[in-house]
C-alpha positions in Angstrom: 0.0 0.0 0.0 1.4 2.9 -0.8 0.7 6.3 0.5 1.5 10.0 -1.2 2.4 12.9 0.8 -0.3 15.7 0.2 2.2 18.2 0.6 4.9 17.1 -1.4 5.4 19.1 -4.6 4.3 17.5 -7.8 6.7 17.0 -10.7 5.2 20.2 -12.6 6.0 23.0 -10.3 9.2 21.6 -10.1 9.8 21.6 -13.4 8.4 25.0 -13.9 10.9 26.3 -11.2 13.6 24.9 -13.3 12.4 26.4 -16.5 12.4 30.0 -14.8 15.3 29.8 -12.7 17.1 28.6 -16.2 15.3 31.8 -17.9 16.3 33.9 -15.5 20.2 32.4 -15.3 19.8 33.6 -19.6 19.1 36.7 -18.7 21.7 37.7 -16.4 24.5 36.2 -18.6 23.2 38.1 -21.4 23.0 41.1 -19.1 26.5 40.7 -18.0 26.9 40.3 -21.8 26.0 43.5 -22.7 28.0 45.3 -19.8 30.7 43.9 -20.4 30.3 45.0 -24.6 29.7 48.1 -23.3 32.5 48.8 -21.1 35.1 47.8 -23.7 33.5 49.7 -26.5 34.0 52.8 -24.1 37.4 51.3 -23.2 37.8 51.0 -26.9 36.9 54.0 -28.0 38.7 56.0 -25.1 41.9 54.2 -26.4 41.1 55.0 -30.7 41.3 59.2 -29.8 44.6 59.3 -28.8 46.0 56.8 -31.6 44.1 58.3 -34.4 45.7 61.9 -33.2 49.2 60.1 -33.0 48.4 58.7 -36.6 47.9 61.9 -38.1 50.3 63.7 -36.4 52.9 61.2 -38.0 51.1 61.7 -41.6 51.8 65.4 -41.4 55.8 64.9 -39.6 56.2 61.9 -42.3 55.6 64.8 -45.4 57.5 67.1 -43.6 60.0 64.7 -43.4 60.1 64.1 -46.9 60.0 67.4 -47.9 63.1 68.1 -45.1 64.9 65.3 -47.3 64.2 67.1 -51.0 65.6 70.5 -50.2 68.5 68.8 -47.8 69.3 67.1 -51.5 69.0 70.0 -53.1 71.2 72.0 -50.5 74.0 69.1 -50.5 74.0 69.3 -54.6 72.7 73.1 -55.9 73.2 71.5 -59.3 70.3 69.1 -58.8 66.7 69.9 -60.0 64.2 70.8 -57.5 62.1 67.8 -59.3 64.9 65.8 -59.5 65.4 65.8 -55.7 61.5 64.5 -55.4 61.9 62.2 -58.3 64.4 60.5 -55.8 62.8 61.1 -52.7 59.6 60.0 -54.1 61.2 56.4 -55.7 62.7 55.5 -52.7 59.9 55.6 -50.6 57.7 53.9 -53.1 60.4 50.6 -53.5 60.0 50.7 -49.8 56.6 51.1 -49.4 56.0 48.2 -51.5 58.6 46.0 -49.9 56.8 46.4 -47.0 53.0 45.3 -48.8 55.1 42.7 -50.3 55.8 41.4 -47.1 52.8 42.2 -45.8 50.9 40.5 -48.1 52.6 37.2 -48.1 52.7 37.0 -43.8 48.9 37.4 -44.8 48.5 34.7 -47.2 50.5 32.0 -45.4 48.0 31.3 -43.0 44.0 31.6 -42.9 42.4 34.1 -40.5 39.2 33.0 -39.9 39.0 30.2 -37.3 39.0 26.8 -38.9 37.6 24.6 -36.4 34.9 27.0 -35.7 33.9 27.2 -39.0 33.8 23.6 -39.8 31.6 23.4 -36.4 29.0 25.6 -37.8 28.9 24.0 -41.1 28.3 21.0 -39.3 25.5 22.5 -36.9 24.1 23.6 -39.9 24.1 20.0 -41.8 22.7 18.6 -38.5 19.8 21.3 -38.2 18.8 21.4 -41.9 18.8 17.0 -41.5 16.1 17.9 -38.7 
């Protein structure tokens, strides 16, 4: 003979308690989620000012640079063209600005940067749930 308690809890509440406290555990991570985005977009951001400054700074000090080098040719040789003295100024940097995208550009293709693994994992979740 068996007996039930009356005042046990039946299998539904308890199963409805797991549902919300599950919903609610969703919510918080995706909370924490957002907080977290948030405070390194700001931290992000805070950190972009100053190096887009720097970078344009550098833009202007590299072409005054360049232009430092022309008339420093000029001045060390009077007999050189003005236009001569960019011509060379001018070549140089250009062999060595595509040495460096040259090099650039092979680092790049010698390896694949999107994540493999994780790739072939949602290629697979998306076999599985288009099978389904």
């Amino acid at each position: 003979m068996t007996t039930t308690d009356p005042e046990a809890p039946g299998l539904a509440p308890l199963i409805s308690g797991i549902v919300q406290d599950a919903q609610s555990l969703l919510r918080q991570q995706l909370t924490l989620f957002q907080t977290e985005v948030k405070h390194d977009l700001t931290r992000t951001k805070d950190a972009v000012i100053p190096i887009s400054i720097g970078v344009a700074v550098s833009a202007v000090t590299m072409i005054l640079l360049c232009l430092t080098i022309v008339y420093a040719l000029v001045w060390i040789w009077p007999q050189l063209p003005l236009f001569a003295a960019f011509g060379i100024v001018t070549v140089i940097l250009g062999i060595i600005g595509g040495a460096l995208i040259y090099t650039g550009k092979a680092k790049f293709d010698s390896f694949n940067p999107l994540p493999e693994k994780t790739v072939e994992g949602l290629k697979e979740n998306i076999q599985w749930t288009t099978k389904t």
